[in-house]
Each structure stands twice: as C-alpha cells, then as structure tokens.
TORVOMAR-597050 format. One record per residue (C-alpha): x, y, z; residue in one letter. Coordinates in steps of 0.02 Angstrom, whole numbers, padded with zeros to 5 digits, m for minus. Layout:
BEGIN
{atom {X, Y, Z}, "A"}
...
// end
This chain:
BEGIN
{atom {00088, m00423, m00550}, "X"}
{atom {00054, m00605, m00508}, "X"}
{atom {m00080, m00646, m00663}, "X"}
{atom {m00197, m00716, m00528}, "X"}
{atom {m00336, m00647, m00423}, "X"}
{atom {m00446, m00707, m00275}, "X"}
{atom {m00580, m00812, m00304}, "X"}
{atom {m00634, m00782, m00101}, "X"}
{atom {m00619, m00650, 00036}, "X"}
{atom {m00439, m00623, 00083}, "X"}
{atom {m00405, m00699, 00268}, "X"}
{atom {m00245, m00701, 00366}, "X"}
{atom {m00131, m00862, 00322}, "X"}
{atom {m00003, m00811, 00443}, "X"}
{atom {m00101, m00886, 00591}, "X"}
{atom {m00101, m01085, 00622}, "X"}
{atom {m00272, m01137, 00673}, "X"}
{atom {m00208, m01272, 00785}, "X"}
{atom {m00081, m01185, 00866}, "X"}
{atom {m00166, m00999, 00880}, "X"}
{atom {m00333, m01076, 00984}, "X"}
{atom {m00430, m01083, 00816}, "X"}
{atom {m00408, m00906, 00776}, "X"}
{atom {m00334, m00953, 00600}, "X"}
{atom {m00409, m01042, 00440}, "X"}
{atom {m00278, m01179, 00390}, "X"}
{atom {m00137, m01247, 00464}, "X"}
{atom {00024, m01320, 00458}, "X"}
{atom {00126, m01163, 00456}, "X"}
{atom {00294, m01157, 00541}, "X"}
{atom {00389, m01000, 00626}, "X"}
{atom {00562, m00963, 00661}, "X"}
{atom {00683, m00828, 00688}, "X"}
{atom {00856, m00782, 00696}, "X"}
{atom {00876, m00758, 00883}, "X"}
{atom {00763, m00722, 01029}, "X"}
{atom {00786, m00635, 01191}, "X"}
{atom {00719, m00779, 01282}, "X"}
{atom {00581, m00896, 01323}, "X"}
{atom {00412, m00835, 01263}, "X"}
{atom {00482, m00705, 01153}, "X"}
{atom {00507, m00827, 00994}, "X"}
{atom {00446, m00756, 00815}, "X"}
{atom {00295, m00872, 00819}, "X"}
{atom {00237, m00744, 00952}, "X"}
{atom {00222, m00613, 00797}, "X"}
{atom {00105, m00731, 00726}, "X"}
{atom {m00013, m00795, 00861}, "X"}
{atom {m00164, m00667, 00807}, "X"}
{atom {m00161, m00534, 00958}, "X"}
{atom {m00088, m00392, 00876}, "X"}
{atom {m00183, m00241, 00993}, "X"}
{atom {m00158, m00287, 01167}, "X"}
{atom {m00014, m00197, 01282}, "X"}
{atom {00117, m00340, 01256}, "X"}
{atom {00242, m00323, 01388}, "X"}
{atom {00294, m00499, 01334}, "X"}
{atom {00232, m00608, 01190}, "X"}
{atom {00285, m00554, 01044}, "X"}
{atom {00476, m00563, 00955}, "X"}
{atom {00614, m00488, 01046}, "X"}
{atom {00775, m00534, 00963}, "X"}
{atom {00945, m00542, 01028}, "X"}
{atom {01027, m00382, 01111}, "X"}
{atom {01198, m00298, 01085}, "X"}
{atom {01158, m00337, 00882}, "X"}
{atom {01119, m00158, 00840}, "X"}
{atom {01251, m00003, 00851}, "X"}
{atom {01198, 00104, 01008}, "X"}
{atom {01251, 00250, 00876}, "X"}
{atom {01146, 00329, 00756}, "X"}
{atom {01091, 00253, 00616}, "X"}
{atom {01090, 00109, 00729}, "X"}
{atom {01132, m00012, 00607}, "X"}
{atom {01144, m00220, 00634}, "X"}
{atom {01303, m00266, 00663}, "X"}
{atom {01265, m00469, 00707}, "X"}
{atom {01303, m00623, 00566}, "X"}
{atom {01122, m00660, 00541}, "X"}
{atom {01050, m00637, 00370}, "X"}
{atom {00924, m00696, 00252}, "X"}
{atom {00908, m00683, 00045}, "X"}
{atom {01048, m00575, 00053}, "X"}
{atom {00968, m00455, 00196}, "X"}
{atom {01085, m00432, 00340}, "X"}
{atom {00991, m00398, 00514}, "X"}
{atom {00875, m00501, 00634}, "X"}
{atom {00728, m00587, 00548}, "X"}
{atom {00587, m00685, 00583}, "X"}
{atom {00495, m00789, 00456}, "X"}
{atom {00335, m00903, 00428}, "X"}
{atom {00317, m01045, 00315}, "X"}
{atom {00123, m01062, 00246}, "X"}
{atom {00157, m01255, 00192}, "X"}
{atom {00093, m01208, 00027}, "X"}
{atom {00100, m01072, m00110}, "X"}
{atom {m00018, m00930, m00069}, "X"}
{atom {m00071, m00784, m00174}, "X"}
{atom {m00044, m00639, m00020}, "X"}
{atom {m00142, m00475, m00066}, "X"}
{atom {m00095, m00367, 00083}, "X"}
{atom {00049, m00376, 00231}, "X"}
{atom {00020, m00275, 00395}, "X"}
{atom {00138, m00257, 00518}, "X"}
{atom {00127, m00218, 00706}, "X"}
{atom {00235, m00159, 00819}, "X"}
{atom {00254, m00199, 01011}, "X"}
{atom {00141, m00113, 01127}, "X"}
{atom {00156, m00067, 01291}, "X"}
{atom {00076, 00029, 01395}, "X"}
{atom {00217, 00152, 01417}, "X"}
{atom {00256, 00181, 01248}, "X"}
{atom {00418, 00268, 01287}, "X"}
{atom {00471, 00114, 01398}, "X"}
{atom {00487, 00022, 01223}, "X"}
{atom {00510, 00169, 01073}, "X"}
{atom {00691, 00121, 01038}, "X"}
{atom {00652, m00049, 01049}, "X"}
{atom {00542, m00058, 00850}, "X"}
{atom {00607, m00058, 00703}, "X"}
{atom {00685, 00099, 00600}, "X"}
{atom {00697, m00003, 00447}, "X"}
{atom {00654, m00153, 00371}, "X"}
{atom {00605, m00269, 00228}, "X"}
{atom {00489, m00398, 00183}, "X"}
{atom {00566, m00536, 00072}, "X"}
{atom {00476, m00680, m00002}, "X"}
{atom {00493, m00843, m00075}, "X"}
{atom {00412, m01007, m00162}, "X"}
{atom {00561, m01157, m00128}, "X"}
{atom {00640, m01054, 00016}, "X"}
{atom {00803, m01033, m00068}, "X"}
{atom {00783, m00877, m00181}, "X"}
{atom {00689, m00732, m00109}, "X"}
{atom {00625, m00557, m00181}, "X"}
{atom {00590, m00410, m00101}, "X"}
{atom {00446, m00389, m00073}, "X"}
{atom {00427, m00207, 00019}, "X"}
{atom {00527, m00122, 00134}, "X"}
{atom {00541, 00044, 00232}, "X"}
{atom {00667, 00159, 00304}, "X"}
{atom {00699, 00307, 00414}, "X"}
{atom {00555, 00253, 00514}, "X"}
{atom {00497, 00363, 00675}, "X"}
{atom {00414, 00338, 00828}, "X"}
{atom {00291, 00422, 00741}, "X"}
{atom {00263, 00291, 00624}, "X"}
{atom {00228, 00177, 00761}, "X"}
{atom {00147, 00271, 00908}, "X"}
{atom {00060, 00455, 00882}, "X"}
{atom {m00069, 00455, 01022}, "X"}
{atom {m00141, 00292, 00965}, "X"}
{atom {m00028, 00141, 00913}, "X"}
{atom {m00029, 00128, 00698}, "X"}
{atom {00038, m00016, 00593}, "X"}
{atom {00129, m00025, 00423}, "X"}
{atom {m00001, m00088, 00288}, "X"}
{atom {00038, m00126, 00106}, "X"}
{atom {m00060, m00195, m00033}, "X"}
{atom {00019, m00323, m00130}, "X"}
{atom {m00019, m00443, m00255}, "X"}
{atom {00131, m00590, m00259}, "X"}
{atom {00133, m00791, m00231}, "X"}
{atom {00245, m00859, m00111}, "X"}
{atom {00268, m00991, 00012}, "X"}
{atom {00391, m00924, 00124}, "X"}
{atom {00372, m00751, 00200}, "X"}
{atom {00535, m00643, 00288}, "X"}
{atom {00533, m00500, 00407}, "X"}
{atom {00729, m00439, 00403}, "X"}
{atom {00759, m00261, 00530}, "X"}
{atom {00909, m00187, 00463}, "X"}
{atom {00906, m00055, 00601}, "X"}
{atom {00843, m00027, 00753}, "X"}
{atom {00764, 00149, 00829}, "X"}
{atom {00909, 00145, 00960}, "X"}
{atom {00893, m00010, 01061}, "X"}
{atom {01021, m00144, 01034}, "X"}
{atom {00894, m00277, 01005}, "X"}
{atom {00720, m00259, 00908}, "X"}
{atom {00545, m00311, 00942}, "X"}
{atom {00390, m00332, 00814}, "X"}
{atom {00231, m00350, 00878}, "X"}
{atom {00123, m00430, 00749}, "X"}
{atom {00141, m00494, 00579}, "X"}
{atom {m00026, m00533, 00468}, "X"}
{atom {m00016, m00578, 00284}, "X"}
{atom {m00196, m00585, 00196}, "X"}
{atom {m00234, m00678, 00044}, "X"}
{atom {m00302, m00851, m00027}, "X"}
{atom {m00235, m01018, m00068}, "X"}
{atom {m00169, m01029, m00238}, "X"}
{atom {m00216, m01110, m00347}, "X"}
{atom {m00390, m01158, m00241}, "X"}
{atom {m00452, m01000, m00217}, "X"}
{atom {m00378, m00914, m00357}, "X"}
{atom {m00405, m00908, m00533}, "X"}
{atom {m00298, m00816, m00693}, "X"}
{atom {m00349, m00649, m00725}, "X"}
{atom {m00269, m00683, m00928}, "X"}
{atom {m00107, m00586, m00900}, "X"}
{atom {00030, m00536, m00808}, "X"}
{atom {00137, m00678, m00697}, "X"}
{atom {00291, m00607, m00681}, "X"}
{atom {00251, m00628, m00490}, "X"}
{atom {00343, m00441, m00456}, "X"}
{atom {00256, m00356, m00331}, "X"}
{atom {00137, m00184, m00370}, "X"}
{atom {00134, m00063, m00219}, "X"}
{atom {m00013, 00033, m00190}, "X"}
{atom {00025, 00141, m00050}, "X"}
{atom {00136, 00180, 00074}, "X"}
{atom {00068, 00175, 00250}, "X"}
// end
C-alpha cells in the first residue's frame, strides 16, 4: 500500500484540460505510443475523455501485422516497455499522483463484431515515478469478447492505491486482429502530496487489488 490517502474526491488525471476542451482538472500531461495506424488514431485519443460513444475512429489503433494471426495471438513486433513486450500507449501526469482506481475502455463501434478481434486479449498496466523503472501495476489475461461487449459495452475497473508519474498500457495479445485498439483510458486519484496526506503506515508503494472486473 502507498501510506497515503486522499485528502479530496478522486478525479481523472489522465485528461489535459487544455487539450481535452476543459473536460480535465490540471494539465500539462503528455501522450505517446508505440505505433499508430495512422492520423487521428494516436494514444492521446485514449485519453481525450469520450470513452462511450461508437468510435469508428478516435481512439488508439496501433500498428498492424504486429500480432500472430494464430491463436494465442501473441505480439511478435520490437516494441516494449519496463520489460513488457507488445504495443503500448502511455501518459505522463507532469507530476507524482496518488491514482486510486484505473478503468479501461475498449473501442466501440456500432457493429461490435466489425471490431471484436480488434481489443485486447491481454494486457498490463505498468507504472512509474522517474520513467525509467516501472512496476506492474495490474494486468489481465485470456480476455473474451465477453469481457468487452455482452449486450452492452463493459470496461475493466480496478481499485488501486499506488503513486506514480508515468502510467503504461502494454497489449501482449491481441483477440485475433493483427493490430489492437483501446478505447479509453481513465486513471482517478489526487495530486500527491497536495491533496494527500499519510495515513501513519505502509509506503512500500506496491499495489493492493480489490477486485477483478
């Protein structure tokens, strides 16, 4: 556990409220991401705050021909991050945070069979404080459709309780596609140490699950 705790409401830090139309609370993040299908597909797209409309563009679409067309349909590209091989997109906060909950979204579309091989089958979320050494944070595998789409479009949510800087979303394989797409990625929590305070223990800065979602 991180040894802190919120001294305000958690909020989403993941959105810049400059470049997101003032739909975030600070700014000064940055985005990138290993590769991108093209123009208007970059991985700021999975942090510009519209995670529930049908996105048949907008959001991150890496590279294709990255991902074995065979099954377990693992990367098979050079990218990798904190020792995490696959396609990745990340966000920079511009300052240590104290994150209390990660959600992420996949692609919609209107069709959801036009784009069901297209998310993610599994995945990690890494973090960091200098950008050099990074933790796991959470990650999933042997993800469905079903985790994704079943009548009604879900999202991955996880409590956490860790301070970082840097945040990392790494797909190590794909659902059958040779390229992957996230829709949306929101990270909730407070400035640290601003809006934070010590709760008199812990600060080993490990993460503690709650649930799986």
């Amino acid at each position: 556990m991180s040894g802190f705790e919120l001294t305000v409401d958690a909020y989403n830090l993941s959105i810049d409220s400059e470049v997101n139309n003032d739909d975030g609370t600070i700014t000064g993040q940055t985005y990138t991401e290993s590769s991108n299908i093209a123009e208007g597909w970059e991985g700021s797209e999975a942090f510009d705050g519209i995670p529930t409309v049908n996105q048949s563009w907008g959001t991150w679409h890496s590279a294709t021909s990255v991902y074995n067309a065979t099954t377990p349909y693992a990367y098979d590209g050079d990218e990798e991050i904190g020792g995490y091989s696959g396609e990745y997109i990340t966000v920079d906060i511009g300052q240590n945070i104290l994150a209390t909950q990660i959600k992420i979204h996949p692609r919609r579309h209107g069709d959801p069979s036009v784009i069901e091989d297209r998310q993610p089958k599994k995945l990690s979320v890494l973090y960091s404080t200098d950008n050099s050494n990074w933790s796991e944070l959470v990650s999933w595998s042997n993800l469905s459709n079903n985790d994704w789409y079943d009548g009604g479009w879900l999202n991955l949510t996880q409590s956490i309780d860790v301070v970082g800087r840097y945040f990392a979303v790494v797909v190590q394989e794909s659902l059958g596609y040779s390229g992957v797409n996230i829709g949306e990625c929101e990270i909730y929590g407070a400035l640290h140490t601003s809006e934070t305070q010590s709760t008199g223990g812990g600060g080993g800065g490990d993460p503690f699950i709650f649930s799986m979602f």
